[in-house]
C-alpha positions as CSV (number, residue, x, y, z in Angstrom):
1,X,-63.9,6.8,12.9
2,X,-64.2,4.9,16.4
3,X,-62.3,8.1,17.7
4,X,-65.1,10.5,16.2
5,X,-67.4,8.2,17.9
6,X,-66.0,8.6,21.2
7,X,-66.1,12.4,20.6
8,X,-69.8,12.4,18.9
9,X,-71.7,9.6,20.3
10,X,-72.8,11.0,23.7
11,X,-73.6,14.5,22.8
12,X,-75.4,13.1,20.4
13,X,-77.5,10.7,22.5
14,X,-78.2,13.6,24.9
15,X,-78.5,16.3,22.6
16,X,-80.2,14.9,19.8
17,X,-81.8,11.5,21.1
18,X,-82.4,12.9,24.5
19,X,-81.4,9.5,25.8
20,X,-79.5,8.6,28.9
21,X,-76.7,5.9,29.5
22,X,-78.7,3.1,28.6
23,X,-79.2,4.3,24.8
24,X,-75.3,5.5,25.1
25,X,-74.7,1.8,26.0
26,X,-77.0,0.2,23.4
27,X,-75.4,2.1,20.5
28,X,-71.5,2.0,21.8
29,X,-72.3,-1.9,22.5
30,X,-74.1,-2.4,18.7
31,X,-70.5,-0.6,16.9
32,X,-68.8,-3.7,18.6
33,X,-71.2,-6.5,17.7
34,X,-71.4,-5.2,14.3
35,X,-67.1,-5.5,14.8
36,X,-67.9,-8.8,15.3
37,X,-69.4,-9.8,12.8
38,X,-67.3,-8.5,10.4
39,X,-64.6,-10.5,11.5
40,X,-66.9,-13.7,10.8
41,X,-68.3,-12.4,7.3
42,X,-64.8,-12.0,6.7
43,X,-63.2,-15.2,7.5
44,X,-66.0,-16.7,5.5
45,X,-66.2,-14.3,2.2
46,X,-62.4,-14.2,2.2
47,X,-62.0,-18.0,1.2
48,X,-64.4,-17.2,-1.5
49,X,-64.0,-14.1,-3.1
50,X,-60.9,-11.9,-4.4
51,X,-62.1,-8.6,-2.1
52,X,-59.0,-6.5,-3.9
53,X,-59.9,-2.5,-3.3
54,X,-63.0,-3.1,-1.4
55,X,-61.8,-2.1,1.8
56,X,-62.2,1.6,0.2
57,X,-65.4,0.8,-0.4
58,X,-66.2,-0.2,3.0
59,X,-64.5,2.7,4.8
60,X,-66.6,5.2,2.2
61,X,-69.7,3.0,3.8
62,X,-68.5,4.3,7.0
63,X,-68.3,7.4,5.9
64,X,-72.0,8.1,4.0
65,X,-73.2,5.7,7.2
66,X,-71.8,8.3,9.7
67,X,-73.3,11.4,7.5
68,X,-76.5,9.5,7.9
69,X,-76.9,10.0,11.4
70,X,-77.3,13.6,10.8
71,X,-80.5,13.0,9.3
72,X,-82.3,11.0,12.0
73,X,-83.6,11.5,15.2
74,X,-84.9,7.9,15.7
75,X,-82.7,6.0,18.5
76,X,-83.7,3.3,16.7
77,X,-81.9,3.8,12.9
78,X,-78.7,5.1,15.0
79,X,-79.0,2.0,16.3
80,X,-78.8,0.2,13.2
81,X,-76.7,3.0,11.7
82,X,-74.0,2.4,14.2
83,X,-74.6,-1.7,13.8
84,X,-73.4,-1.2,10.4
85,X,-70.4,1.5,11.3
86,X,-69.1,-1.0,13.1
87,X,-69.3,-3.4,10.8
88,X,-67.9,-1.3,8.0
89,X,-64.9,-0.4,10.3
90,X,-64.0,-3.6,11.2
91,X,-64.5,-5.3,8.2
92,X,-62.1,-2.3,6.4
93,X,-59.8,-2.5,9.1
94,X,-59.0,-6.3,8.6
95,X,-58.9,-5.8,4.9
96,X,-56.6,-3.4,5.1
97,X,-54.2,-5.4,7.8
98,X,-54.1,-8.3,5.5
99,X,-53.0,-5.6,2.4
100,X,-50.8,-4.2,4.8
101,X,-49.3,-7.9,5.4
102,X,-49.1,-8.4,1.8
103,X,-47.5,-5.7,0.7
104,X,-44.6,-4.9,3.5
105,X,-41.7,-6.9,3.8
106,X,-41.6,-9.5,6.9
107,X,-38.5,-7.6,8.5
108,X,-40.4,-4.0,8.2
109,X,-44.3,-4.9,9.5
110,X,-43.5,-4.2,12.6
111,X,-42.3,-0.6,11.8
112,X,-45.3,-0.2,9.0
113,X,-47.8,-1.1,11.5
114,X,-46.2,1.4,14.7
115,X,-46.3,4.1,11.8
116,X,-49.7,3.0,10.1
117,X,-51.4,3.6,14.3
118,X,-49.0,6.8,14.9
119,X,-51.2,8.5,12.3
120,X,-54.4,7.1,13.3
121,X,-53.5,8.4,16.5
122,X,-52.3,11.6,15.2
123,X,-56.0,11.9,13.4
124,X,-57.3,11.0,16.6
125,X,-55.8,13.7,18.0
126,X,-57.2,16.2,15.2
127,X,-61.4,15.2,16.0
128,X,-60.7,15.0,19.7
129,X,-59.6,18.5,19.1
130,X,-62.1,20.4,16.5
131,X,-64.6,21.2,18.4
132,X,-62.5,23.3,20.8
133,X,-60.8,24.6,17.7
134,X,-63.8,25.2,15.6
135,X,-66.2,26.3,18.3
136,X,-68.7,23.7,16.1
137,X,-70.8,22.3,18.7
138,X,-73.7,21.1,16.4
139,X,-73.0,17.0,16.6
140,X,-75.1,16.9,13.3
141,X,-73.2,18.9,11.4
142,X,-70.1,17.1,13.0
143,X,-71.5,13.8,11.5
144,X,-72.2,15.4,7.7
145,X,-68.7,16.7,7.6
146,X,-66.3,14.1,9.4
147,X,-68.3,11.1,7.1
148,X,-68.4,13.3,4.1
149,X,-64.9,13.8,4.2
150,X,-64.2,10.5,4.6
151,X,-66.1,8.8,1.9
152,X,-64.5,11.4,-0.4
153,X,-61.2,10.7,0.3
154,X,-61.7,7.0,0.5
155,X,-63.6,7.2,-2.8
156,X,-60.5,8.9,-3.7
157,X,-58.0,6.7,-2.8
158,X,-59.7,3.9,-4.1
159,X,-60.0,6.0,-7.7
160,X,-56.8,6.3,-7.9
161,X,-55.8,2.9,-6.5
162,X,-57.9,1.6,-9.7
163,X,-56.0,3.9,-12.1
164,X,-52.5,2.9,-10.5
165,X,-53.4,-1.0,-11.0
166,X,-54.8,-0.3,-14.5
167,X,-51.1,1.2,-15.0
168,X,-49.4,-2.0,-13.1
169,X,-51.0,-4.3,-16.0
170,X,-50.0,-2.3,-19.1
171,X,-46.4,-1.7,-17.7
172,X,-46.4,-5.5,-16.9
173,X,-47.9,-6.2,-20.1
174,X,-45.5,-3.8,-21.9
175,X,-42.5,-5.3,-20.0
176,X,-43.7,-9.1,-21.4
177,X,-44.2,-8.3,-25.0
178,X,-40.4,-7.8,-25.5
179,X,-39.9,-11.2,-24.2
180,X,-42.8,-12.9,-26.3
181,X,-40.9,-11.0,-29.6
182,X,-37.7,-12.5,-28.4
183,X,-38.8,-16.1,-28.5
């Protein structure tokens, strides 16, 4: 997403917004404070709560947040709108680092993490490139499809996440009811 930002974000102050660089500034600088803040929500909520599959949710936030922008023309609610993408991404982002710390062994991180930013460079790579590809030059539309198409899949993957775990606990269920008959 920070990627479709790079891409998006100044076409769509000049285009849309018909800002200049201050505007550009404001919103790139409010993607990062929001960033911020995430990181202190999250060291705070994480000693609290269990946050198990929410970083789906957050990243389809992101998503419906960055379709959002295609229905404003107020610099104001980008503003805001990109506060909160930031926020979103960030907060996702160290969700899904601590997962990833959970579930990979100590002696492979290393080699999940180079592989886990190969394809986010990779899909960097992909929405540097569509608008040459596509010939799409309408930065609203751009929004409505990239953060469609990334709430669905997150809402997806988080779906079927729920439906894998519901089949972790009955096979670990199943597996301990032999050993309960066996006592």
């Amino acid at each position: 997403m920070g990627q479709l930002s790079n891409v998006l974000l100044p076409m769509l102050v000049q285009r849309e917004l018909a800002g200049g660089s201050a505007l550009y500034g404001l919103i790139d600088a409010l993607w990062s404070v929001g960033g911020i803040s995430a990181a202190v929500f999250a060291a705070r909520i994480l000693q609290r709560f269990n946050l198990d599959g929410f970083e789906y949710l957050a990243i389809v936030a992101l998503g419906l947040l960055a379709a959002g922008i295609s229905l404003t023309a107020y610099p104001g609610v980008v503003a805001v709108i990109y506060f909160l993408m930031g926020f979103a991404f960030s907060f996702s982002k160290i969700l899904c680092d601590g997962r990833m710390i959970e579930l990979a062994d100590l002696e492979s991180i290393g080699r999940v993490r180079t592989h886990t930013q190969a394809v986010t460079s990779a899909f960097g790579l992909l929405v540097f490139s569509m608008p040459a590809v596509t010939g799409l030059e309408d930065v609203n539309l751009q929004y409505a499809l990239w953060g469609t198409g990334i709430a669905i899949i997150a809402a997806g993957i988080f779906l079927l996440d729920l439906q894998a775990g519901g089949n972790r606990a009955a096979l670990r269920q199943t597996n301990s009811e032999p050993d309960k008959q066996r006592k």
